[in-house]
Each structure stands twice: as structure tokens, then as C-alpha cells.
C-alpha positions in Angstrom: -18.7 -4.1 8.8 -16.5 -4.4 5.4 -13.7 -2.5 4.7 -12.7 -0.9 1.6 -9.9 -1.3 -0.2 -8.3 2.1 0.8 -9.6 1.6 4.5 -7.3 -2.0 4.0 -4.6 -0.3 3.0 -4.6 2.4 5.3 -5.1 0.2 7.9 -1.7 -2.1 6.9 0.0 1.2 5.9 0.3 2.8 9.2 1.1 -0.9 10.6 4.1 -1.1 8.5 5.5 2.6 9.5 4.8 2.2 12.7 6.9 -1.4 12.5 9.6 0.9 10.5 9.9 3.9 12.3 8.4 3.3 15.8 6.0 5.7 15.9 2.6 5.7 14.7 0.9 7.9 11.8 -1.7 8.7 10.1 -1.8 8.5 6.2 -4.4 9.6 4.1 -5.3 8.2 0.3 -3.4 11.1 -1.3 -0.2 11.1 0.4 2.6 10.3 -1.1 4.0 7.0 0.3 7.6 7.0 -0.7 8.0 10.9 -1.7 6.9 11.4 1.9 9.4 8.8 3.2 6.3 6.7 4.8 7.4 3.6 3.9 11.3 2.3 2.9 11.5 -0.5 0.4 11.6 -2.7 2.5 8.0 -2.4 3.7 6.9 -1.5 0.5 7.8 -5.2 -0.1 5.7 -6.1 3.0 2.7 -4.3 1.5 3.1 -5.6 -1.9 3.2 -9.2 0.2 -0.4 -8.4 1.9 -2.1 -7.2 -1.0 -0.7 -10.0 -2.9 -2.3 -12.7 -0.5 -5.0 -10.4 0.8 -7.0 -9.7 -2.8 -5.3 -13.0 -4.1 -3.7 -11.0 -7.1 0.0 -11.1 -8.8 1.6 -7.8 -8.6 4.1 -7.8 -11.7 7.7 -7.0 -12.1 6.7 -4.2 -14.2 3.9 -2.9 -12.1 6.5 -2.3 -9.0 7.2 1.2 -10.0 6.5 4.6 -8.2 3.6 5.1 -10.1 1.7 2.5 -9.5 2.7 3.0 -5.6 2.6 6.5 -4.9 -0.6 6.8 -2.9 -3.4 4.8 -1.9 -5.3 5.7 -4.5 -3.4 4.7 -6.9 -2.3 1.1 -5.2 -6.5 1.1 -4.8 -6.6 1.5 -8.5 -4.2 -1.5 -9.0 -5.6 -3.8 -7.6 -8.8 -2.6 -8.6 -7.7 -3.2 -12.1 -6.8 -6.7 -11.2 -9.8 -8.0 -9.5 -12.0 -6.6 -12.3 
């Protein structure tokens, strides 16, 4: 079975809180990932890391912002964006 994108990402998101606060939890596409405090810069780097190598897509300097990061659907629509 394939994953979507957003199952990807929540999959990797909940990794990478669990990593940073030791406790596992469950996100869902509209929560807010750093308004919410689910993820420090830190692993915000991390994710930008795996989607980087994962959908084999350059995430720009200028695309870094909260925006563009605030939930899973709108990372989803990123890299969406990206991989046509």
C-alpha cells in the first residue's frame, strides 16, 4: 500500500516530536505545527531534510517561512507545487 503525502508527513511528524519531546502524539493535517509547539526548529530542519531527499525536491530560502510550514496541508501543498 502507498502512502500519501500527508500520511508521509504525518508519519515523520510524530517521529520527530516524539525524538524532541519524548512522548508520542498524534497530529492531524490541520494542526498547527509550530503555533502548537509540535516541532522546535530544530526538527523542523529534520523535516525539511526528509522531504528534501524523500520527494527529491529543493526547498528554498524563501519558502522556509511559517506559511509554507504551518500544517500538513500546507507543507502537502508545497511540495505538491514542486513535483508538479
Amino acid at each position: 500500500m502507498v502512502n500519501t503525502i500527508s500520511e508521509e508527513l504525518i508519519i515523520e511528524i510524530n517521529s520527530l516530536a516524539e525524538e524532541a519531546i519524548g512522548e508520542s502524539i498524534v497530529v492531524g493535517v490541520d494542526n498547527k505545527i509550530l503555533e502548537e509547539g509540535i516541532l522546535d526548529s530544530p526538527a523542523i530542519i529534520k523535516l525539511i531534510i526528509f522531504i528534501e531527499k524523500k520527494y527529491k525536491v529543493t526547498i528554498e530560502q524563501d519558502e522556509m517561512n511559517i506559511d509554507s510550514f504551518s500544517s500538513i496541508n500546507q507543507i502537502e501543498k508545497l511540495i505538491k507545487s514542486k513535483i508538479g
